[in-house]
FIVO-139649 format. One record per residue (C-alpha): residue number from 1; chain; y, x negated, z negated. Coordinates in steps of 0.1 Angstrom, whole numbers. Layout:
residues N
rec k: NUM&c: A&y: Y&x: X&z: Z
...
end
This chain:
residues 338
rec k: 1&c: A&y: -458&x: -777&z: 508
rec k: 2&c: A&y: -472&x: -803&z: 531
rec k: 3&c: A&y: -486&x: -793&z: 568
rec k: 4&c: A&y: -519&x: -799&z: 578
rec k: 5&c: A&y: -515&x: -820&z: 611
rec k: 6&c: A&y: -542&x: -818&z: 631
rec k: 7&c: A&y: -557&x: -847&z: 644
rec k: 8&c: A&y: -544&x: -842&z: 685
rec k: 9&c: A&y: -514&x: -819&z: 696
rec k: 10&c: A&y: -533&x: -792&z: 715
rec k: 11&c: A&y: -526&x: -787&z: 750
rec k: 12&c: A&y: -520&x: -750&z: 744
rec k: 13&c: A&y: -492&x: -760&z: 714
rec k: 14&c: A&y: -480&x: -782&z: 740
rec k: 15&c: A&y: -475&x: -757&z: 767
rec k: 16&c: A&y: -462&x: -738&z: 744
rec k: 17&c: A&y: -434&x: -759&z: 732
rec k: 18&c: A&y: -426&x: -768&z: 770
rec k: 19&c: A&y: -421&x: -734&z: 778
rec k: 20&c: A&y: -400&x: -725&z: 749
rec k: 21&c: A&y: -373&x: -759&z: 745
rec k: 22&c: A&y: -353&x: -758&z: 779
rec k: 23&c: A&y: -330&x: -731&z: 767
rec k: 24&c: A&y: -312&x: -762&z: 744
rec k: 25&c: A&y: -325&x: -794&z: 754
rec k: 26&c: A&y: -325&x: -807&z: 791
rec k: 27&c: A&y: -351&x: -827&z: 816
rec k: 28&c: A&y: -339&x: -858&z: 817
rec k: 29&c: A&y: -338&x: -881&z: 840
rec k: 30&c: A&y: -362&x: -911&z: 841
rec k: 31&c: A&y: -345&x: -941&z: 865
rec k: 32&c: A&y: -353&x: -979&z: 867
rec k: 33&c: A&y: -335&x: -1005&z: 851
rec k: 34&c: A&y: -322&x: -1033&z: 876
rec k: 35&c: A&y: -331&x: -1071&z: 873
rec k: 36&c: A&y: -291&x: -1076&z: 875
rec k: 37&c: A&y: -262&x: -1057&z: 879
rec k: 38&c: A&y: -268&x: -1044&z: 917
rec k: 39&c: A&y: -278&x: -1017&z: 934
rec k: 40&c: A&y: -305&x: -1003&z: 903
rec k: 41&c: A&y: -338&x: -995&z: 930
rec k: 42&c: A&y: -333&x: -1024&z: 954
rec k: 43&c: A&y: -334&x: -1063&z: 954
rec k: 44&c: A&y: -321&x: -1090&z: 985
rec k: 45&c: A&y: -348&x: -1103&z: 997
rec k: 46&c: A&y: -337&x: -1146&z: 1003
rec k: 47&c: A&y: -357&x: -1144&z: 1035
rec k: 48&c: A&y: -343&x: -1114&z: 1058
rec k: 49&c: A&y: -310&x: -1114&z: 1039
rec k: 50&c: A&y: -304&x: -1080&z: 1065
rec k: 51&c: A&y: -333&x: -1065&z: 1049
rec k: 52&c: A&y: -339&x: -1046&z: 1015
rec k: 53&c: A&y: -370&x: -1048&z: 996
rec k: 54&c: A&y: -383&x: -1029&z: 962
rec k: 55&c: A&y: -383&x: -1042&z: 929
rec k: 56&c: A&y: -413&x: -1061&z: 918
rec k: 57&c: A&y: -437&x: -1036&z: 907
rec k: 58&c: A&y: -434&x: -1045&z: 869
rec k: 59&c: A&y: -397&x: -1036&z: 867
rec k: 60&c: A&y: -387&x: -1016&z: 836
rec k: 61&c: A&y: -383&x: -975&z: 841
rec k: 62&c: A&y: -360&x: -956&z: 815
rec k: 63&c: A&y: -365&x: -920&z: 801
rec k: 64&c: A&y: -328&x: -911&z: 793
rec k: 65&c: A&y: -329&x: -893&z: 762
rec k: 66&c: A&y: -292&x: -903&z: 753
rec k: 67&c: A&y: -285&x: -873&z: 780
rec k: 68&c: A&y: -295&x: -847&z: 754
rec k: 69&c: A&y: -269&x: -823&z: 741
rec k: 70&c: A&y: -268&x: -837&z: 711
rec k: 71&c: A&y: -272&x: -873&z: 723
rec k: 72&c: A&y: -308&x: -877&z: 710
rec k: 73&c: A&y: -342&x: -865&z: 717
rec k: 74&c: A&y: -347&x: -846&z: 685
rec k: 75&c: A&y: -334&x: -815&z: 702
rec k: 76&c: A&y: -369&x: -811&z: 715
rec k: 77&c: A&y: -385&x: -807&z: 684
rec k: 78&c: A&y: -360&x: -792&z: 663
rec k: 79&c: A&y: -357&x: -759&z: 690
rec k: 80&c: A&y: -397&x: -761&z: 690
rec k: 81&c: A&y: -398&x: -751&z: 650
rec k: 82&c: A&y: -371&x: -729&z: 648
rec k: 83&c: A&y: -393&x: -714&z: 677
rec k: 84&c: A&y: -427&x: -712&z: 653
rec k: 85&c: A&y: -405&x: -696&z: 624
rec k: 86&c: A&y: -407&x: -660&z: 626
rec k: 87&c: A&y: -368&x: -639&z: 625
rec k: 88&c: A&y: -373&x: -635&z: 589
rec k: 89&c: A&y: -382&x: -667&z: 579
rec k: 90&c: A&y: -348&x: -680&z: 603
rec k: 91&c: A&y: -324&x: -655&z: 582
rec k: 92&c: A&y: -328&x: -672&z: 552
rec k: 93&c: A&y: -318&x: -702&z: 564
rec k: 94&c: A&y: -336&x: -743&z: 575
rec k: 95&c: A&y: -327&x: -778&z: 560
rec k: 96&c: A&y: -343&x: -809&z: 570
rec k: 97&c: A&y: -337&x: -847&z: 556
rec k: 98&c: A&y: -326&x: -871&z: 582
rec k: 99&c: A&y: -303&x: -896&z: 588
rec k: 100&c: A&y: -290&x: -878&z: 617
rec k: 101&c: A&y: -304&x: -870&z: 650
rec k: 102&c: A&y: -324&x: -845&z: 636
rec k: 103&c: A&y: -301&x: -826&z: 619
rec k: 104&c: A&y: -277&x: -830&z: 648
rec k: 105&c: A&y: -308&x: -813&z: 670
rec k: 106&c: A&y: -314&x: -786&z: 639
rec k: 107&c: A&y: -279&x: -782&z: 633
rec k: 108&c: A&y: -272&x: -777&z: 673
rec k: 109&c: A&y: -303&x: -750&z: 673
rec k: 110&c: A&y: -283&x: -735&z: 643
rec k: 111&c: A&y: -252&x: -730&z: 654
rec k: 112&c: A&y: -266&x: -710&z: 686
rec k: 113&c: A&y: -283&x: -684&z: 662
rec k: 114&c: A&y: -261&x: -684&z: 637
rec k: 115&c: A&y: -282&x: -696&z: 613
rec k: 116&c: A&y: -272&x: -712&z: 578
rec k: 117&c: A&y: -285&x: -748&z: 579
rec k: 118&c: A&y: -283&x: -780&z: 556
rec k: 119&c: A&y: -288&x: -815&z: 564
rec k: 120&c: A&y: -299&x: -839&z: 535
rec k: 121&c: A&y: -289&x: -873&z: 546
rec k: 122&c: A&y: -290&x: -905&z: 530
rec k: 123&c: A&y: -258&x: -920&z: 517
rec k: 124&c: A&y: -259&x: -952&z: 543
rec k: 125&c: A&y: -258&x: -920&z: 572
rec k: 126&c: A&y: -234&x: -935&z: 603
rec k: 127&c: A&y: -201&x: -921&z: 604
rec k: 128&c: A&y: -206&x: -909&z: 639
rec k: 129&c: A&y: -233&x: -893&z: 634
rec k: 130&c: A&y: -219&x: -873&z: 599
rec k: 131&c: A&y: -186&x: -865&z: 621
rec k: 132&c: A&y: -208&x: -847&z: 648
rec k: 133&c: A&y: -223&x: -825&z: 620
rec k: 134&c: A&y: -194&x: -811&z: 606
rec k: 135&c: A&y: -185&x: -801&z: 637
rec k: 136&c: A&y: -216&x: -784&z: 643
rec k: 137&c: A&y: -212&x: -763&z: 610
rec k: 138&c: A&y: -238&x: -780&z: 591
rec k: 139&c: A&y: -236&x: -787&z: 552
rec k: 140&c: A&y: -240&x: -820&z: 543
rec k: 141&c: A&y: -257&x: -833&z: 510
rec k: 142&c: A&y: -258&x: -869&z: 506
rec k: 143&c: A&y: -280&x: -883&z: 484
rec k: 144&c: A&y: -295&x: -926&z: 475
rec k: 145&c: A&y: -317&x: -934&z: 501
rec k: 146&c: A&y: -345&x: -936&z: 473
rec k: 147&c: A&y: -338&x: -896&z: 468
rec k: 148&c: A&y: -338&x: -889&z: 506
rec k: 149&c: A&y: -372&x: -909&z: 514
rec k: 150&c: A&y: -391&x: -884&z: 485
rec k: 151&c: A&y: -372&x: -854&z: 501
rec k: 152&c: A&y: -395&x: -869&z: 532
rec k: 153&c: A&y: -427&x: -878&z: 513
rec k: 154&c: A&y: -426&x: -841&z: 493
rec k: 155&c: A&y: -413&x: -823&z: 519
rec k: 156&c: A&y: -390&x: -805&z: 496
rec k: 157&c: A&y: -360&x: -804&z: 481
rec k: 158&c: A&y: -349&x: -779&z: 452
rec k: 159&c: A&y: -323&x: -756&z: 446
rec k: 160&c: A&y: -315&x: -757&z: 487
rec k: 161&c: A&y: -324&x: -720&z: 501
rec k: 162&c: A&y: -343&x: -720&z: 533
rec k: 163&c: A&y: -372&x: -735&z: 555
rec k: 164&c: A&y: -378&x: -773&z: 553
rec k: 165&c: A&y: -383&x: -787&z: 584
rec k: 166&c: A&y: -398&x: -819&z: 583
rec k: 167&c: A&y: -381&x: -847&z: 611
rec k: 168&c: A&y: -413&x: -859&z: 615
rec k: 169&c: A&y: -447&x: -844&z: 600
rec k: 170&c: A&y: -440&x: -811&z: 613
rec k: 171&c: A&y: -468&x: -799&z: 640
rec k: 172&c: A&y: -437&x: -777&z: 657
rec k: 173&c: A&y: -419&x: -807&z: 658
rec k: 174&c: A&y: -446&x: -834&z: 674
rec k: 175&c: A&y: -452&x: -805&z: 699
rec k: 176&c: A&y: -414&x: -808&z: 710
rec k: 177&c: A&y: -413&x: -844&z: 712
rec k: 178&c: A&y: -441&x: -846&z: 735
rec k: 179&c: A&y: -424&x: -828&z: 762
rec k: 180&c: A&y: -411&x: -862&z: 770
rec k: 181&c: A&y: -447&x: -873&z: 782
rec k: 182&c: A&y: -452&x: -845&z: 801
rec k: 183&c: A&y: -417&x: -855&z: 823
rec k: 184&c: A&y: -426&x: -888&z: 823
rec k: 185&c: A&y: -463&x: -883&z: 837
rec k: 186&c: A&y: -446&x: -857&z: 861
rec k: 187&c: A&y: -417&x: -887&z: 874
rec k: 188&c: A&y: -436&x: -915&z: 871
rec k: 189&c: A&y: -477&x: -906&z: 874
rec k: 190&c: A&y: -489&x: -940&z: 870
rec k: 191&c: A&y: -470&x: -954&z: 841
rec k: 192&c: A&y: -491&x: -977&z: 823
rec k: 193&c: A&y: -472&x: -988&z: 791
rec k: 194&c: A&y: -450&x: -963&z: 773
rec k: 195&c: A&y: -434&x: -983&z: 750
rec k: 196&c: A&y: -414&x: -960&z: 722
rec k: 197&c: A&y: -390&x: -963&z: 688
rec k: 198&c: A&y: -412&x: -958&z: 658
rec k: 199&c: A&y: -396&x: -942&z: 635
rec k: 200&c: A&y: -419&x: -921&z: 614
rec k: 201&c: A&y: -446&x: -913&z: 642
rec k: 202&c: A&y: -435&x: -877&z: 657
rec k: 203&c: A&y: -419&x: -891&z: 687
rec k: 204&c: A&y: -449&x: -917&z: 694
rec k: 205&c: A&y: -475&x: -894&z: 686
rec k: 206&c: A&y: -461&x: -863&z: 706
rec k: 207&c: A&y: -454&x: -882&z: 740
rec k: 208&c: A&y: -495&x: -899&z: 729
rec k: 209&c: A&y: -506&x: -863&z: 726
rec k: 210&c: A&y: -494&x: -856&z: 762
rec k: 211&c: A&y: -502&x: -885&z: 777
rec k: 212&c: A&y: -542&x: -877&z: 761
rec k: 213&c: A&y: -544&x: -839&z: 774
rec k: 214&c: A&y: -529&x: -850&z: 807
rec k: 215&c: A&y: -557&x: -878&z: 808
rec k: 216&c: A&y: -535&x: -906&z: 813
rec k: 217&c: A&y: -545&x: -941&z: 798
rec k: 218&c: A&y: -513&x: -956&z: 795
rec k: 219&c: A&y: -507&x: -975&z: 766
rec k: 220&c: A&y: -482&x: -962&z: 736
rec k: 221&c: A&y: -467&x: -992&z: 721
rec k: 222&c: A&y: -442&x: -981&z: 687
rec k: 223&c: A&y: -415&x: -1003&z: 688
rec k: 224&c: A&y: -400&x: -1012&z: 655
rec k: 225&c: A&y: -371&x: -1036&z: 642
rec k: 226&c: A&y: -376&x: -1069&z: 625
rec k: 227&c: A&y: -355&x: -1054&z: 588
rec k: 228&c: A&y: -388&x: -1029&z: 584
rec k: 229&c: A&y: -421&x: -1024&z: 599
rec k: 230&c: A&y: -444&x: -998&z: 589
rec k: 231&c: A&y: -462&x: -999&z: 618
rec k: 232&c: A&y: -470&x: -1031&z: 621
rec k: 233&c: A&y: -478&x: -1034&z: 584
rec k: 234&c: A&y: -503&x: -998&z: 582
rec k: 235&c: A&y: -519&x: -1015&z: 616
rec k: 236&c: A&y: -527&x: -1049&z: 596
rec k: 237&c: A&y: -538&x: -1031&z: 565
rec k: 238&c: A&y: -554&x: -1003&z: 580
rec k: 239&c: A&y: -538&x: -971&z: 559
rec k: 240&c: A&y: -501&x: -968&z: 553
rec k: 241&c: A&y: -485&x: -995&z: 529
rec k: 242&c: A&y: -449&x: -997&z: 518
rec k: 243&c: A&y: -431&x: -1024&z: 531
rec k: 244&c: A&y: -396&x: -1044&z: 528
rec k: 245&c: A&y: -367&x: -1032&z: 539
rec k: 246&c: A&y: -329&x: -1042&z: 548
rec k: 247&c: A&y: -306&x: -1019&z: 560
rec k: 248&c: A&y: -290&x: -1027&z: 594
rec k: 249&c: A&y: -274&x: -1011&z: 625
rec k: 250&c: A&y: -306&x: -998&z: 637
rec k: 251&c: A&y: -303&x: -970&z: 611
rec k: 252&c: A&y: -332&x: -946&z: 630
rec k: 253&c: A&y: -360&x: -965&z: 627
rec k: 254&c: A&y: -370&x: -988&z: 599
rec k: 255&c: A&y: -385&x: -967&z: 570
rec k: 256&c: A&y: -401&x: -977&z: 537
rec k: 257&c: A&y: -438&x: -967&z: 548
rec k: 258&c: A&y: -457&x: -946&z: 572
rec k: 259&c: A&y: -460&x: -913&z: 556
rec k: 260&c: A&y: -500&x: -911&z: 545
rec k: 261&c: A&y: -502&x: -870&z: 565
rec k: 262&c: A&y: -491&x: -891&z: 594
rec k: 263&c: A&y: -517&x: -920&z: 596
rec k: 264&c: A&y: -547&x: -898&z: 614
rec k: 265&c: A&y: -525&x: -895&z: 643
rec k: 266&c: A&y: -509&x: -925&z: 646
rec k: 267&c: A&y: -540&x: -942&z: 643
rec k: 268&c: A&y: -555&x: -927&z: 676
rec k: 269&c: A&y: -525&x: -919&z: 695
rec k: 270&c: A&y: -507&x: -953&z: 690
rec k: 271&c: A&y: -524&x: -986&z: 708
rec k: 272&c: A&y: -496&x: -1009&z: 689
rec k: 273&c: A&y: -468&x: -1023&z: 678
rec k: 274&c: A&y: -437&x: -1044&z: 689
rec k: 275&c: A&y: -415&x: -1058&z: 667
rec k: 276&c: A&y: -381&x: -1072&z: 681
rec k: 277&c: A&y: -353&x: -1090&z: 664
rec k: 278&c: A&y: -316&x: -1074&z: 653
rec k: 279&c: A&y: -304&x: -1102&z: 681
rec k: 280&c: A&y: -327&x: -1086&z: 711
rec k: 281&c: A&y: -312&x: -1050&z: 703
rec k: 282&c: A&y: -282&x: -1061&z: 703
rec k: 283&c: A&y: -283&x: -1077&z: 740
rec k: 284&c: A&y: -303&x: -1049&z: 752
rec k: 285&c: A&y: -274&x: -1024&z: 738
rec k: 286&c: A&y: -253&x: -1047&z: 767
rec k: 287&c: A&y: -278&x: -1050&z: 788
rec k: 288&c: A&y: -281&x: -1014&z: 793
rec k: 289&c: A&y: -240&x: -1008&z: 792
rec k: 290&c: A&y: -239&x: -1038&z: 820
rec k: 291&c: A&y: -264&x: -1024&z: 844
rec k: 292&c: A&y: -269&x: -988&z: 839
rec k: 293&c: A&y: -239&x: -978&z: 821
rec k: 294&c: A&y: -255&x: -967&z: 794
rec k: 295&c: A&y: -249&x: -962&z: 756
rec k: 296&c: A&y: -280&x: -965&z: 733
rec k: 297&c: A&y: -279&x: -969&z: 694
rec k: 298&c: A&y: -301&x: -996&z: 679
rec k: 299&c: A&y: -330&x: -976&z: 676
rec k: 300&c: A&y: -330&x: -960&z: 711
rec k: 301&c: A&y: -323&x: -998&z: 729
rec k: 302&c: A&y: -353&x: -1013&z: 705
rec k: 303&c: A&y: -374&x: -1005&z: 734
rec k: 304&c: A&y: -354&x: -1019&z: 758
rec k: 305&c: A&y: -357&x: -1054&z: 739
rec k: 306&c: A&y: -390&x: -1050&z: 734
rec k: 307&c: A&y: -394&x: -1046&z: 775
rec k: 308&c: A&y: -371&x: -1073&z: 781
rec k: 309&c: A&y: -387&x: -1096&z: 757
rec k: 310&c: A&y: -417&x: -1107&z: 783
rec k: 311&c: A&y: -442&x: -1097&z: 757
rec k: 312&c: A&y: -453&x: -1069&z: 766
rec k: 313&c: A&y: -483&x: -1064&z: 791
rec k: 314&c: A&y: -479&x: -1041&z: 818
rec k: 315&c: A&y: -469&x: -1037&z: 856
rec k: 316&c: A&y: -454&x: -998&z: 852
rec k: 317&c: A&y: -432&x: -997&z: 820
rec k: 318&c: A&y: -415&x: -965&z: 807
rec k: 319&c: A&y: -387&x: -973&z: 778
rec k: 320&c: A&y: -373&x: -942&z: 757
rec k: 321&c: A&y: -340&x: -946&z: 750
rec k: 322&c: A&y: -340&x: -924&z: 721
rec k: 323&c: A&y: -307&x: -914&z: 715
rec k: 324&c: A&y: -268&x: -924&z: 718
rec k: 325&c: A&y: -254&x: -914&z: 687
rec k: 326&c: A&y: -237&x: -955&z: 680
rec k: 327&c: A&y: -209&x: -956&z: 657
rec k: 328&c: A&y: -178&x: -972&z: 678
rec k: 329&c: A&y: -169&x: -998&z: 655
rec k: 330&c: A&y: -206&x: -1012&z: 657
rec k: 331&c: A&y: -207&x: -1010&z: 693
rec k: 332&c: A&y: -174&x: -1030&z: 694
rec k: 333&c: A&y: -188&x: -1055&z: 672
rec k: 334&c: A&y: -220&x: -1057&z: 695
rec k: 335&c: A&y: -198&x: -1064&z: 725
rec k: 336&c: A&y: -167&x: -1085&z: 714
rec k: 337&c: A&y: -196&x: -1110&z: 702
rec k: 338&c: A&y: -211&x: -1111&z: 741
end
């Protein structure tokens, strides 16, 4: 059965989800990127070489998700809706469809309580991300990617025993994600541009939510890849339409369509869109390893590019690295071609 999302993330469901995540997911830090590879706050100044000076004022500020236990943000929300589920509704069991950072976060969550747990995943999943699984405990079900995406639209899947939780239209789950606003408002108050992965709209409509109740007018610009756009393509249209798409490295953004439940939300909570190319995520992979020494997978660095790119307005802008979870052979590939 389909949730009823409401059309703003109280600030009550909010609180709530803040107070109830930190036993499994962490703060993470928020820190700027550097306009080379020196110190990462500071610049030489030509005219006093002896002397220091900030960065420019519209340097480029990175919410670390990547640091998460489970190398993703989707911890958040995935310990904020086993939260909502009452004991007996937790014994007999939660599954979720996703192609693998939320049922790394569910299957985490699981593992702490002992709780049986499946992950449907489509049949492209990445290795790495499939390995970190069965560690975890999790049963795996691949299925076509065809099958999976219904799993998402119906929000159900039969003869698997336990809760669905939805990776994304889940009210639990928005409430999670938008913890991330709430640290960013709190370690960097006047942000102006928040620019985010769009995925299927929990992540960007969570940290929207917070940034709202907080009364913050910072923009929230979804990020998307060039292989599939529903963003951009429900923004043109004006309602959720399906659109083209070609499978690529950036396997955790890049959907088929914006779920319809999902539209109301996204439509206030979501300024607009950036699309960058598969060529700009792959340099702002390197870009990240080169300066920051950090490890993003094509959907978390999509932000990054989109930053980078000099086409986004803004003098205070937040990136969220989303998550980590890059299989090695595709990172290799991404930096034996630098």
């Amino acid at each position: 059965m389909k949730p009823v999302l409401p059309d703003l993330i109280s600030g009550e469901a909010l609180a709530e989800a803040r107070g109830r995540i930190y036993d499994s997911a962490v703060r993470t830090p928020l820190i700027r990127l550097p306009v080379s590879n020196g110190p990462p706050d500071r610049v030489d100044r030509p005219d006093r070489p002896d002397r220091l000076t900030a960065l420019p004022p519209n340097a480029i500020w990175l919410k670390l998700e990547t640091l998460q236990p489970v190398g993703s943000f989707k911890i958040r929300g995935a310990r904020n809706a086993i939260g909502a589920l009452v004991p007996e509704t937790l014994a007999q069991g939660i599954y979720t469809a996703s192609a693998g950072n939320m049922a790394l976060g569910l299957a985490w969550c699981a593992r702490e309580r002992r709780l049986p747990f499946t992950a449907i995943v489509p049949n492209q999943a990445p290795a790495a991300k499939l390995s970190k699984l069965e560690k975890l405990g999790a049963r795996i079900l691949p299925v076509p990617y065809e099958r999976w995406w219904q799993v998402l639209e119906e929000h159900h899947y039969p003869d698997v025993p336990g809760t669905f939780i939805h990776p994304v239209a889940n009210p639990a789950v928005i409430a999670g994600n938008a913890t991330i606003g709430w640290e960013i408002l709190e370690q960097l108050p006047e942000v102006d541009t928040v620019l985010v992965p769009f995925g299927g709209g929990g992540l960007s409509c969570g940290i929207g939510s917070a940034l709202r109740e907080s009364g913050s007018t910072a923009r929230v610009i979804g990020c998307e890849i060039e292989t599939a756009t529903p963003l951009t393509a429900a923004l043109a249209a004006g309602g959720p339409c399906p659109v083209e798409r070609t499978p690529s490295f950036v396997d955790g953004i890049g959907g088929s369509g914006l779920l319809p439940e999902m539209w109301p939300l996204v439509r206030r909570l979501v300024d607009s869109a950036a699309v960058v190319s598969l060529q700009e995520t792959r340099e702002a992979i390197r870009t990240l390893i080169e300066r920051v020494h950090v490890v993003a997978e094509g959907a978390g660095a999509v932000p990054v590019a989109a930053a980078c790119s000099g086409r986004i307005p803004g003098e205070r802008v937040c990136c969220v690295v989303s998550g980590g979870n890059i299989d090695l052979g595709v990172l290799v590939e991404i930096l034996a071609a630098a």
